[in-house]
Backbone bond lengths (Angstrom), bond angles and torsions (degrees), N, CA, C in turn:
res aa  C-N    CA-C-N  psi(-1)  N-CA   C-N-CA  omega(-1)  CA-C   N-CA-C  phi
1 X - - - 1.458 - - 1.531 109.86 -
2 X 1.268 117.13 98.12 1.835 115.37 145.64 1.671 124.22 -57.25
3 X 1.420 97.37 129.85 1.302 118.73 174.39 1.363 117.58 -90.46
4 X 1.129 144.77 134.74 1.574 137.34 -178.25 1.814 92.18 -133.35
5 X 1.191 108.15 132.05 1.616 140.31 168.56 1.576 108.47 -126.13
6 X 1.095 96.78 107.12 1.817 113.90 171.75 1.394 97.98 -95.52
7 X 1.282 121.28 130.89 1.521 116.38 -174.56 1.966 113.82 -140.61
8 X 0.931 119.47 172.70 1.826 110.12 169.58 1.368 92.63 -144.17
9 X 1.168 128.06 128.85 1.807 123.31 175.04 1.855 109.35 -3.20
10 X 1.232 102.04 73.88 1.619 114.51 136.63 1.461 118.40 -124.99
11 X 0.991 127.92 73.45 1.382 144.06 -176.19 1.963 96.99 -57.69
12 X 1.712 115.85 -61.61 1.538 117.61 -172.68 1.336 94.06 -54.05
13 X 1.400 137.69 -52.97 1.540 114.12 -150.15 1.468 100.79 -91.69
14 X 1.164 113.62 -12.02 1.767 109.04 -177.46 1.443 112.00 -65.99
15 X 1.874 92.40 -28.88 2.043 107.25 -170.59 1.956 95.19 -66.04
16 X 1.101 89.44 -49.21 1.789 97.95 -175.95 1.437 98.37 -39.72
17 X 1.318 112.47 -77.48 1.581 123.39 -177.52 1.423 132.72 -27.68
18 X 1.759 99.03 -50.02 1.435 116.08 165.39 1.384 121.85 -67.05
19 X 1.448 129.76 -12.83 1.268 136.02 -175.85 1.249 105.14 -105.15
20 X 1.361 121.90 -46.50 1.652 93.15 155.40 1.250 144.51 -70.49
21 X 1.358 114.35 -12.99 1.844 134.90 159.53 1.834 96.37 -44.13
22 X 1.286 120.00 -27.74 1.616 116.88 -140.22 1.713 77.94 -96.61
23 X 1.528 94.73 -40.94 1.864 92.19 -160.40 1.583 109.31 -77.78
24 X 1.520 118.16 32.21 1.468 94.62 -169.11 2.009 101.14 -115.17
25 X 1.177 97.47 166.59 1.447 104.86 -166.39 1.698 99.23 -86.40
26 X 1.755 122.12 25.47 1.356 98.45 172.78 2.001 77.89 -173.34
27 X 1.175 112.89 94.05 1.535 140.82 -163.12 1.361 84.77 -100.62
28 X 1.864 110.94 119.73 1.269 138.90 163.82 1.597 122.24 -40.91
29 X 0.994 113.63 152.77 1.523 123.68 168.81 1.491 110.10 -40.81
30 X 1.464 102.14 -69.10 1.505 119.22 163.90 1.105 122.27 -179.19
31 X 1.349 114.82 169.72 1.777 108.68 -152.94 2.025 101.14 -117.12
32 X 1.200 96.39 130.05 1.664 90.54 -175.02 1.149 104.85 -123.69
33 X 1.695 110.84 118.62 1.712 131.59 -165.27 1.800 90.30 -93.74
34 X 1.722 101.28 133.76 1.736 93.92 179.01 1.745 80.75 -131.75
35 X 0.977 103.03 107.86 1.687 110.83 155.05 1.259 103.12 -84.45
36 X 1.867 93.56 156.71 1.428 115.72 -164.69 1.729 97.96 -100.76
37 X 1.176 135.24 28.20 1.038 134.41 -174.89 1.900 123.50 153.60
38 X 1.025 136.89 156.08 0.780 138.31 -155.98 1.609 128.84 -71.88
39 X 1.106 112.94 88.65 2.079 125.90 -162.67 1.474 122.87 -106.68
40 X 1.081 126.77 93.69 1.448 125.12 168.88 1.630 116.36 -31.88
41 X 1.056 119.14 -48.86 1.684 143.56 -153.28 1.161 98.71 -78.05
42 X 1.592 121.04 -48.84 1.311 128.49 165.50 1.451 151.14 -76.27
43 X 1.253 91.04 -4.99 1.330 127.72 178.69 1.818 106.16 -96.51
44 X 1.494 102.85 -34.26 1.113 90.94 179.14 1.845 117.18 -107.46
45 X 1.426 120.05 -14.35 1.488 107.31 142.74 1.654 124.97 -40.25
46 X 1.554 114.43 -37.74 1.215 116.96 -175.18 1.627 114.60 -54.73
47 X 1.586 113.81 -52.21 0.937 145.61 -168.87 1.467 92.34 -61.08
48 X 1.255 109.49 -103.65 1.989 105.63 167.38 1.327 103.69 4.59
49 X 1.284 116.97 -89.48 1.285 114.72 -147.76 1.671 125.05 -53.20
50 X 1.662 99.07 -25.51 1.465 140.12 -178.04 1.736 91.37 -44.04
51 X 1.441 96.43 -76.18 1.728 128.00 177.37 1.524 103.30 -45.58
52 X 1.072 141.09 -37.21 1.580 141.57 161.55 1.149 114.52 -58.06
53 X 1.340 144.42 -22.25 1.427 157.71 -177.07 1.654 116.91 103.54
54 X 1.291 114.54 4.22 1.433 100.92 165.89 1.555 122.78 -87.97
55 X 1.365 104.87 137.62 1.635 112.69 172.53 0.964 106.54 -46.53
56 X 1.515 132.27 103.39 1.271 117.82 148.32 1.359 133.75 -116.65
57 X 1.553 134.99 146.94 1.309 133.80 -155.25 1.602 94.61 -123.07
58 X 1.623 130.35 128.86 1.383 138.42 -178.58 1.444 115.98 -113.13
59 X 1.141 132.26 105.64 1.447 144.23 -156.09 1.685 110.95 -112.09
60 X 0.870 131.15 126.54 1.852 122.57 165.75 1.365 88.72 -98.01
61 X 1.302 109.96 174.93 1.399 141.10 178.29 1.338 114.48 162.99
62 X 1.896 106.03 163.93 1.325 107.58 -150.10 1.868 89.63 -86.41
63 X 1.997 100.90 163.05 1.183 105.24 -152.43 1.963 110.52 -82.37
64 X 1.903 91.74 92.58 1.581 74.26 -171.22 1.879 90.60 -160.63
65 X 1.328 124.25 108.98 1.167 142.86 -163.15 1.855 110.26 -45.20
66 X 1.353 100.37 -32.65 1.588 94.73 167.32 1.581 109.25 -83.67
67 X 1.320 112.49 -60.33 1.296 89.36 176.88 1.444 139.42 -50.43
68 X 1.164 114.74 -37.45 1.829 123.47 149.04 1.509 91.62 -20.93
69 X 1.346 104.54 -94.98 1.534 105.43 -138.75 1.658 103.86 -73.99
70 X 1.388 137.46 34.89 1.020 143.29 169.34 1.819 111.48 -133.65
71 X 0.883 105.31 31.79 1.677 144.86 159.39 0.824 111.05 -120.34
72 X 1.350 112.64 -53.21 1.803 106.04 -165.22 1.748 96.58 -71.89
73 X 1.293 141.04 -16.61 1.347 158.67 -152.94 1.889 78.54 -90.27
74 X 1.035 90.84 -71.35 1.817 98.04 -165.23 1.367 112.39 -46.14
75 X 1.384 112.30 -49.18 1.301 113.52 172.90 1.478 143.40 -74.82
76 X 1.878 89.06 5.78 1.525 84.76 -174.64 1.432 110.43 -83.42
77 X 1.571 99.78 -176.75 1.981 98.38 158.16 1.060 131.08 -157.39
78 X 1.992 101.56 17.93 0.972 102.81 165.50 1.719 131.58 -93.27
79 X 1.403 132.63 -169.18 1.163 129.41 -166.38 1.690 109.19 -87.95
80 X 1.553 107.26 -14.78 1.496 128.28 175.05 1.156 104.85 -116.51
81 X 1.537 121.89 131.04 1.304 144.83 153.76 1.182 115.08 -88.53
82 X 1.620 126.70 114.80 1.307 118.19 -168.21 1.852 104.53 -127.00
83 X 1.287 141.28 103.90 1.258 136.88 -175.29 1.823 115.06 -85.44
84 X 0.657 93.97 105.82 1.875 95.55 165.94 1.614 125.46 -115.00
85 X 1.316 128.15 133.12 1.225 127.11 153.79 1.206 106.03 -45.12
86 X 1.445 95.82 155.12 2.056 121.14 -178.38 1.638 93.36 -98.43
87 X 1.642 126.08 40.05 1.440 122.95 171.37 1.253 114.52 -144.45
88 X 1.752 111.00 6.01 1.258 130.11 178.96 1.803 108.66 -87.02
89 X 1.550 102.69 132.46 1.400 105.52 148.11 1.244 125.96 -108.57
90 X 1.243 139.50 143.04 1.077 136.83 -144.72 2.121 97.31 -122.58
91 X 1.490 101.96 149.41 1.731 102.42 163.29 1.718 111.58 -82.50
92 X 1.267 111.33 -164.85 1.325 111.33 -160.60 1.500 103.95 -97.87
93 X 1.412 129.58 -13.34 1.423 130.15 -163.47 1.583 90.48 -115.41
94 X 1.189 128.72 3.94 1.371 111.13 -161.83 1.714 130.91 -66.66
95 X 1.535 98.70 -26.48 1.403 111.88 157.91 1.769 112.67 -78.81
96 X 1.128 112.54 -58.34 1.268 119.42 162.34 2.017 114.92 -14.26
97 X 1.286 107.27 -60.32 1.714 127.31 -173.93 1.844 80.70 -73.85
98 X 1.022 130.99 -72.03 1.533 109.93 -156.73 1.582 115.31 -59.02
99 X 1.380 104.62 -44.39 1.848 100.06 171.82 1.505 105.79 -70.62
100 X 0.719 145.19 -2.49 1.529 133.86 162.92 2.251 98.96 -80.47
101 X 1.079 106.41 -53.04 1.339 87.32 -158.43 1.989 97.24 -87.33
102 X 0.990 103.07 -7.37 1.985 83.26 154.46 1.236 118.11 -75.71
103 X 1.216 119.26 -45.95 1.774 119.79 165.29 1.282 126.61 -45.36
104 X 1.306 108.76 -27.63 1.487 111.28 167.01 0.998 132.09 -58.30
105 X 1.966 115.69 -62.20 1.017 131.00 143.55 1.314 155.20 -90.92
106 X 1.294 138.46 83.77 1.617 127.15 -155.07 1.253 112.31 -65.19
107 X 1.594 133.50 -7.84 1.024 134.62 140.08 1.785 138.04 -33.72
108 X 1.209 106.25 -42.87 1.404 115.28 -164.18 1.907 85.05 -80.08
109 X 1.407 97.07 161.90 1.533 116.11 -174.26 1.193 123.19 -109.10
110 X 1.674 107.10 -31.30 1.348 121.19 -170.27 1.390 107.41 -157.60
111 X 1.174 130.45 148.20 1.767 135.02 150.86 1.478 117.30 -122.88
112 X 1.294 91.73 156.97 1.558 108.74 168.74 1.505 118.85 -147.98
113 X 1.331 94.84 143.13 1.848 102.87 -172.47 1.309 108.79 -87.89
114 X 1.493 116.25 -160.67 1.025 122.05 -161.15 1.239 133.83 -121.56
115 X 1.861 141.13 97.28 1.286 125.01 -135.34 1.995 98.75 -83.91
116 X 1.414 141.75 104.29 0.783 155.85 147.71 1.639 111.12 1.43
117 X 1.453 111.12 -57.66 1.460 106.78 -172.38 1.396 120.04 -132.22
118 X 1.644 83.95 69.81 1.786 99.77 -175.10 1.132 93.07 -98.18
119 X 1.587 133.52 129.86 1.303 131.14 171.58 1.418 128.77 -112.23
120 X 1.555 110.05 156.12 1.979 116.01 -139.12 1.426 78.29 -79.63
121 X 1.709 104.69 118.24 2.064 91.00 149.97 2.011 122.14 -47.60
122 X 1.360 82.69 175.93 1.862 97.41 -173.59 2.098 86.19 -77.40
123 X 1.239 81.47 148.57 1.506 106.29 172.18 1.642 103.44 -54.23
124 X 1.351 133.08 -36.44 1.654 124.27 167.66 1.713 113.66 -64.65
125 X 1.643 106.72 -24.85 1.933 85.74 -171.01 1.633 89.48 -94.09
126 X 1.395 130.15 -29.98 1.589 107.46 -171.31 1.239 104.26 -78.67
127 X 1.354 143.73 13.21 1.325 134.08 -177.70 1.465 85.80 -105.13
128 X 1.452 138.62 -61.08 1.089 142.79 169.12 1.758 118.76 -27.26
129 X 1.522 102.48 -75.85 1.455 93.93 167.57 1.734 133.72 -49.42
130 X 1.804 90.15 -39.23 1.619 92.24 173.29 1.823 115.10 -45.33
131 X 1.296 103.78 -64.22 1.497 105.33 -177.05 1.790 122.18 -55.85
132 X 1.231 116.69 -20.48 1.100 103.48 174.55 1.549 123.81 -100.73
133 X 1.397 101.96 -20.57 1.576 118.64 155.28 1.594 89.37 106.36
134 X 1.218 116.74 51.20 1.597 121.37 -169.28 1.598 102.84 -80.87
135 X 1.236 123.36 -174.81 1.272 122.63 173.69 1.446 112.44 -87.15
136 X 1.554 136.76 159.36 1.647 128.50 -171.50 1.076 109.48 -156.29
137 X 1.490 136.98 129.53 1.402 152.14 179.66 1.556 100.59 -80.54
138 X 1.258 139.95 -12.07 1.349 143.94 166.28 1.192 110.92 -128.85
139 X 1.119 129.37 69.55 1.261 155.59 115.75 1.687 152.03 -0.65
140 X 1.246 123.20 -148.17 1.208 142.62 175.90 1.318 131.63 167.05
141 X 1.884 99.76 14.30 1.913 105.79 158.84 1.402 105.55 69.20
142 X 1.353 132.63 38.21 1.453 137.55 158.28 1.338 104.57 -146.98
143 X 1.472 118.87 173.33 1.644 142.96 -133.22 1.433 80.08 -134.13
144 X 1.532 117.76 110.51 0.752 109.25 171.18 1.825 140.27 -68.57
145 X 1.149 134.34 -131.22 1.806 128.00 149.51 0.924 116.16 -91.44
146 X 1.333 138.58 -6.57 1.256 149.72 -167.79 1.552 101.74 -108.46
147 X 1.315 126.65 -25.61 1.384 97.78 161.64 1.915 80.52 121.76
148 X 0.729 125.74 -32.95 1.703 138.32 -172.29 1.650 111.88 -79.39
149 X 1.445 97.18 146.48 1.663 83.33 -167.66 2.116 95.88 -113.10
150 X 1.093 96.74 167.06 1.504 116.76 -179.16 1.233 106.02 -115.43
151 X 1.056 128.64 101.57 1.564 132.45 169.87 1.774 111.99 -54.63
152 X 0.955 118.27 -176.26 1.535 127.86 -168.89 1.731 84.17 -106.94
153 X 1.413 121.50 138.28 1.507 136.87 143.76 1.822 102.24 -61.03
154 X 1.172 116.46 166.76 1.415 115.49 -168.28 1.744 68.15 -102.89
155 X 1.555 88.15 150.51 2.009 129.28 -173.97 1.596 113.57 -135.01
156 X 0.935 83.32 143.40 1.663 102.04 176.08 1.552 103.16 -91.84
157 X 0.903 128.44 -16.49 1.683 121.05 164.78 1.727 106.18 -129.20
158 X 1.722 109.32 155.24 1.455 121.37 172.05 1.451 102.44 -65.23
159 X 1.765 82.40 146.10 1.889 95.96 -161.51 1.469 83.86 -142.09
160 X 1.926 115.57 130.76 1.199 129.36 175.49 1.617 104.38 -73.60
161 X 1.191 128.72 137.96 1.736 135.26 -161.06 1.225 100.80 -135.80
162 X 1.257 122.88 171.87 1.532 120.92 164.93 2.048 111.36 -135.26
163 X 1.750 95.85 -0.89 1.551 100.64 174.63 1.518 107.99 -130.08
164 X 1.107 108.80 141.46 1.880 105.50 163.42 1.576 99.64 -118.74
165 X 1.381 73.59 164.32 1.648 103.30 170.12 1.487 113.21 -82.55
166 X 1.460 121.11 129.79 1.394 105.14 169.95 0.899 136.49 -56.17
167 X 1.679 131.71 -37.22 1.221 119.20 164.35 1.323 145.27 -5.18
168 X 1.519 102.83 -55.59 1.768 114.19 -155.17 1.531 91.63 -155.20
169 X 1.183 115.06 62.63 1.856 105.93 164.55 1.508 88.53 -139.98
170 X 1.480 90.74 167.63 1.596 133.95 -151.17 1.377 119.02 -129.73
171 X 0.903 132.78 128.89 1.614 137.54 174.83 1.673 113.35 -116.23
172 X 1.143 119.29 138.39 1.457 116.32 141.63 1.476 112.88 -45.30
173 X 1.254 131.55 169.54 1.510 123.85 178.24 1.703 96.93 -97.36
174 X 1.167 92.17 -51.39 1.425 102.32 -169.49 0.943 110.76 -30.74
175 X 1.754 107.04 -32.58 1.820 107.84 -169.28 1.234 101.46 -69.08
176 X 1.996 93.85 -75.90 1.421 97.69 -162.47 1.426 131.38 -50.94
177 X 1.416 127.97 -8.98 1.508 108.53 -175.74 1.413 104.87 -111.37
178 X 1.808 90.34 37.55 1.746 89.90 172.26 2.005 81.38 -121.07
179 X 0.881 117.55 7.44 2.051 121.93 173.65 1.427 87.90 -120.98
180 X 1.059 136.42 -78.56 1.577 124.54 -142.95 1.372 104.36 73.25
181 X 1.548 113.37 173.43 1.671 105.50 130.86 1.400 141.99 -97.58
182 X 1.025 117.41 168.37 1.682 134.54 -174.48 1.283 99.84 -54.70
183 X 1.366 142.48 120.89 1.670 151.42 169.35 1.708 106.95 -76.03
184 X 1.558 95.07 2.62 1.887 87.58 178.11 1.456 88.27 -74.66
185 X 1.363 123.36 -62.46 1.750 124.01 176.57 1.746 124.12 -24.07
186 X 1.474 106.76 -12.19 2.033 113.59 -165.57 1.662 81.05 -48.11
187 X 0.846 145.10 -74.68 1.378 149.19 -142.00 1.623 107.58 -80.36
188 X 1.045 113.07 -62.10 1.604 110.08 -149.45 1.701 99.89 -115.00
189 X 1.125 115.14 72.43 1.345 117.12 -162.96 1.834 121.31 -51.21
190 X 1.418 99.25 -7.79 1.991 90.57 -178.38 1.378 109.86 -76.40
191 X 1.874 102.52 128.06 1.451 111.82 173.01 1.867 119.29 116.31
192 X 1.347 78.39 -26.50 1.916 86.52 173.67 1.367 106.93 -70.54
193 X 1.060 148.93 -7.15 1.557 136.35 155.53 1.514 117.53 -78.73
194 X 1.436 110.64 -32.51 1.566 92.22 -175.21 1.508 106.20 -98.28
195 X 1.508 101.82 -18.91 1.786 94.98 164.27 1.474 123.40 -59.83
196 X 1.360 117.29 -36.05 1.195 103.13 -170.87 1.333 112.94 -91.16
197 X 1.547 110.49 -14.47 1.383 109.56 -172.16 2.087 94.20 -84.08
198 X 0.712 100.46 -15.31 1.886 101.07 169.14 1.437 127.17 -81.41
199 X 1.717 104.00 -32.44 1.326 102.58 162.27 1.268 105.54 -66.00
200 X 1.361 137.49 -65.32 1.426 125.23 -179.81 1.418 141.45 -10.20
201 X 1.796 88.55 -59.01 1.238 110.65 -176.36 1.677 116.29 -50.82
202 X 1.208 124.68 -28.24 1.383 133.05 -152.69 1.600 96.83 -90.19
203 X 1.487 98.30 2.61 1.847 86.56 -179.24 1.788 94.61 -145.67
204 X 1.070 124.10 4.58 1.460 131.29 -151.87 1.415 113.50 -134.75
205 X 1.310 150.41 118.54 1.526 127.11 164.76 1.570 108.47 -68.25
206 X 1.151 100.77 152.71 1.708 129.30 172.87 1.243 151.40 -102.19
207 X 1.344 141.83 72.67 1.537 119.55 -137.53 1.095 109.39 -142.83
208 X 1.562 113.06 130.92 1.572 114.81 179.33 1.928 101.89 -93.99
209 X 1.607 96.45 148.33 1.240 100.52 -164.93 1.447 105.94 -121.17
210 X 1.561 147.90 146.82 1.028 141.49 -153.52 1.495 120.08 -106.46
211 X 1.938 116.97 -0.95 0.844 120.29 179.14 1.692 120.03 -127.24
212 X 1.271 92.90 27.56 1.754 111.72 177.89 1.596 97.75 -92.15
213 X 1.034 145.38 32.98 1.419 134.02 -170.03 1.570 139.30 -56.45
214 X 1.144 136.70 113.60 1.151 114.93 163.21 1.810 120.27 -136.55
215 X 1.582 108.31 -173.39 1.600 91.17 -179.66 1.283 131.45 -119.72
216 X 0.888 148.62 96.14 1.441 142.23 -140.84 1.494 120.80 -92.54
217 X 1.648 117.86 126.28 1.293 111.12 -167.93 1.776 105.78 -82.20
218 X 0.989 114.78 -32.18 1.608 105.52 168.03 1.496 136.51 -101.20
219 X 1.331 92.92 28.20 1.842 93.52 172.59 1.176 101.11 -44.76
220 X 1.390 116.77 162.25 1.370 139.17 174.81 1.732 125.19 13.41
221 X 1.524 96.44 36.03 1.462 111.92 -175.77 1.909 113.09 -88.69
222 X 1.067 106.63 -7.31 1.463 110.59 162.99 1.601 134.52 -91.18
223 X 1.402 106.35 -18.74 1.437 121.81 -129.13 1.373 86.47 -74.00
224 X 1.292 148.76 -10.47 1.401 145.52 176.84 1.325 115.87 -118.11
225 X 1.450 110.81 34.27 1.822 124.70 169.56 1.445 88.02 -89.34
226 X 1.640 81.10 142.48 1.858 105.04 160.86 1.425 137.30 -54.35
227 X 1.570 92.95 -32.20 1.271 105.04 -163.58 1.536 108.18 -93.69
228 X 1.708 122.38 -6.44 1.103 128.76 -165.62 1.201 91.39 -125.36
229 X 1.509 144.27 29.54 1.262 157.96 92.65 1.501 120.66 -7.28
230 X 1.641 95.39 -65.60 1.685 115.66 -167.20 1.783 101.97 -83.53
231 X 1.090 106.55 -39.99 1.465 119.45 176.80 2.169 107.66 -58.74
232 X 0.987 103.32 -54.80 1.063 105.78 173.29 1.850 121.52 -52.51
233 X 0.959 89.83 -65.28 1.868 109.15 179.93 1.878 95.07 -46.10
234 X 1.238 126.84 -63.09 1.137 142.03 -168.34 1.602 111.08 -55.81
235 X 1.493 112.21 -50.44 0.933 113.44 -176.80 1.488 130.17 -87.81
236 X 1.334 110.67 -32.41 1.368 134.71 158.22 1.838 110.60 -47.23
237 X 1.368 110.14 -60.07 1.705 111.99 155.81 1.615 105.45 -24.02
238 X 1.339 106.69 -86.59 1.288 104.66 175.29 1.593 135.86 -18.27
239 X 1.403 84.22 -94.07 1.834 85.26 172.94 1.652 124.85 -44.89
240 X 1.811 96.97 -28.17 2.033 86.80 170.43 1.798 108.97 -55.40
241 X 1.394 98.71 -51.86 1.687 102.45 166.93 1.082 136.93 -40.36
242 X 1.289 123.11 -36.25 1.801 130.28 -158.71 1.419 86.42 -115.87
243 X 0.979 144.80 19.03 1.548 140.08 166.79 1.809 114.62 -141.17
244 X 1.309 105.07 -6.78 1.505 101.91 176.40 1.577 104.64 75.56
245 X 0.940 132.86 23.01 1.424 147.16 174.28 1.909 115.20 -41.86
246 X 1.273 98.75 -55.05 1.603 100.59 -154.28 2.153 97.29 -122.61
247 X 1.568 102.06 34.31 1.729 103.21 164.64 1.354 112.59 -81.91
248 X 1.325 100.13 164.47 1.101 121.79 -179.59 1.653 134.85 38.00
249 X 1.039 135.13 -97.16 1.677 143.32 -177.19 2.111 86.56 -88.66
250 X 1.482 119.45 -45.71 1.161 105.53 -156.68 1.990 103.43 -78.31
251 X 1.379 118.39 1.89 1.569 113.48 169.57 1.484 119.45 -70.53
252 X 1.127 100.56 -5.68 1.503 113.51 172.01 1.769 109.32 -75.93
253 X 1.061 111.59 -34.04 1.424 125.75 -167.91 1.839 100.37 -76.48
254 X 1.318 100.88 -40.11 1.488 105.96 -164.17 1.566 107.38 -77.00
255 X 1.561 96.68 -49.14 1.596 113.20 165.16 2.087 112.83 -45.78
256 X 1.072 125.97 -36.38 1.306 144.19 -153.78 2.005 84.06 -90.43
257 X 1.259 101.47 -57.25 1.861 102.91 -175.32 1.318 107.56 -48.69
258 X 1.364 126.09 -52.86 1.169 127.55 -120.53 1.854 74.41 -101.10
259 X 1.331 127.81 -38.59 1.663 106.79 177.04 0.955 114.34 -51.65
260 X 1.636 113.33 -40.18 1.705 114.73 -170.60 1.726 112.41 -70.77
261 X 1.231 113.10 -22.60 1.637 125.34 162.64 1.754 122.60 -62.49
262 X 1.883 105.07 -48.80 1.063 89.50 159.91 1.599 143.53 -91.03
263 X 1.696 107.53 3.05 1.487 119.76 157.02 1.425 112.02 -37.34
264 X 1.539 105.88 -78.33 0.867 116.10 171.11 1.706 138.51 -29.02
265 X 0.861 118.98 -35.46 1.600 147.10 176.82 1.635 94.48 -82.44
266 X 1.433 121.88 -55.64 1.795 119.40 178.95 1.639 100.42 -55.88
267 X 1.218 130.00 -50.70 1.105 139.06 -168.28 1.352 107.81 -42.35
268 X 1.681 116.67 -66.88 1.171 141.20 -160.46 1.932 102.07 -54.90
269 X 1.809 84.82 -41.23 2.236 84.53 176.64 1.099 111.36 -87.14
270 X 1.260 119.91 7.27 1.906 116.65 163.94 1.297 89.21 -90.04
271 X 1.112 150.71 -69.83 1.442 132.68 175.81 1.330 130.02 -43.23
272 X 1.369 115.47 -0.27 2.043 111.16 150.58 1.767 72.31 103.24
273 X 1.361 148.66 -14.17 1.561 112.20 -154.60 1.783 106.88 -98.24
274 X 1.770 100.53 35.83 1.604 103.88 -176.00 1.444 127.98 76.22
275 X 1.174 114.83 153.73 1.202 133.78 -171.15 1.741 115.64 -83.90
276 X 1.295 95.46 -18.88 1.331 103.09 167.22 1.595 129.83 -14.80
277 X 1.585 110.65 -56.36 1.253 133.71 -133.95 1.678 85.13 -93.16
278 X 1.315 129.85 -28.18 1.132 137.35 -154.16 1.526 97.81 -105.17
279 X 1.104 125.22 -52.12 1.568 147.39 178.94 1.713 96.51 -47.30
280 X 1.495 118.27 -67.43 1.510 111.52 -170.75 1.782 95.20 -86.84
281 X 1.046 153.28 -0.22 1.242 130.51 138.03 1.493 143.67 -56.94
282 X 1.837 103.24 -21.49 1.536 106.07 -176.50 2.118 87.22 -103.42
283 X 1.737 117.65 -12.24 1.511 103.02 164.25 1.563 107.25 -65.08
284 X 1.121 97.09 -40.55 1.949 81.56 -171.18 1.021 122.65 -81.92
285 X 1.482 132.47 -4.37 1.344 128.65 -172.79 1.911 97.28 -107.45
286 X 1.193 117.61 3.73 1.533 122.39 172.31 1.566 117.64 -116.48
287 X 1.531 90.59 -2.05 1.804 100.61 173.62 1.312 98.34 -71.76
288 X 1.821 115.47 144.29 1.404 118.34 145.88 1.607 128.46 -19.80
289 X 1.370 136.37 162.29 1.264 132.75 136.86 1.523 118.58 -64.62
């Protein structure tokens, strides 16, 4: 199993990361750190950890989250492709739980574990998101009609999905470096995880598993940046496009999201926090492809 860590100067949480990689009862092939630019700090956790006995492989590349992790693709060699954020802590079986359930099935294409401390929105935003078909961190692991994906709620039993979260998903290799990712993403990275993990799906089984666990210090710590406003609108365009998403009877559906997206965004400038949020959402959804 190859490990891939896409990282930007977090050297402390990567050390966290790497020390629980060390503590687990089924230690990777080897783990390949691709910074997005040039880091002493990170370069030298790598090193450390190297000196502890884990394989580790140290990559630069230019600063852009697909391209990262499509290096880290190139460079792997093992038979598992495994992606994690540099903000994840991980349990002790967590590699352990994924090589058990590819062995199970040579069918399945990909897995993903389970983020521990994803927390249930208030009964007003999932009723809210439900109706407009918004995107949701508590979920049920499918893309919705709208073009938006639903992450998996963490489960006590394996659940067939058709999106992961970047964090903590997994590929066969075989698969993925026959997908890669999409280079429309080099820039504006929101959406290249559940796109690609959706293209997959359409030829691949998918499955989130309940005993891969780990905890993540930045779940849903962006989701009300400005700039991933414009990223969203832009990219979301896209993928309705490159997948046939929003034809016929179902453009109604996409059309129907995207008010309930920009409510949301009106909302935010009745609360004094600017117009911003609204401004780079109608730039990205009027940008070219």
């Amino acid at each position: 199993m190859s490990v891939i860590i896409c990282t930007l100067n977090n050297a402390k949480q990567l050390d966290e990361l790497l020390f629980s990689i060390s503590d687990q009862n089924v230690v990777p092939k080897e783990i390949i750190i691709v910074h997005g630019e040039n880091d002493g700090q990170t370069r030298s956790v790598s090193d450390y950890w190297g000196s502890r006995g884990l394989n580790m492989v140290y990559k630069r590349a230019q600063r852009s989250l697909v391209i990262q992790r499509n290096l880290g693709i190139d460079s792997s060699t093992g038979d598992i492709i495994c992606f994690l954020d540099d903000d994840v802590v991980l349990e002790s079986n967590f590699f352990k739980s994924l090589k058990e359930s590819y062995e199970a099935n040579d069918k399945i294409g990909g897995v993903q574990g389970t983020i521990t401390n994803t927390m249930k929105p208030s009964f007003i935003k999932r009723t809210y998101y439900k109706i407009f078909m918004l995107d949701s961190i508590y979920g049920y692991g499918k893309l919705k009609r709208s073009g938006l994906p639903s992450f998996h709620r963490p489960t006590n039993h394996t659940v067939e999905v058709n999106v992961f979260n970047g964090c903590l998903m997994s590929f066969r290799s075989i698969v993925l470096k026959k997908y890669k990712f999409d280079l429309f993403f080099e820039n504006n990275w929101w959406g290249d995880d559940f796109e690609t993990s959706y293209n997959i799906s359409k030829e691949h089984k998918l499955i989130q598993i309940p005993n891969a666990r780990l905890y993540h210090h930045g779940n849903a710590s962006y989701s009300r940046s400005a700039k991933v406003a414009y990223m969203r609108s832009k990219n979301l365009k896209y993928i309705r496009k490159k997948h046939g998403l929003c034809r016929g009877f179902n453009k109604l559906f996409c059309i129907w999201s995207d008010l309930g997206q920009v409510a949301l965004y009106f909302i935010l400038f009745l609360r004094g926090e600017g117009i911003i949020y609204l401004k780079n959402w109608i730039d990205g959804n009027s940008s070219g492809d």
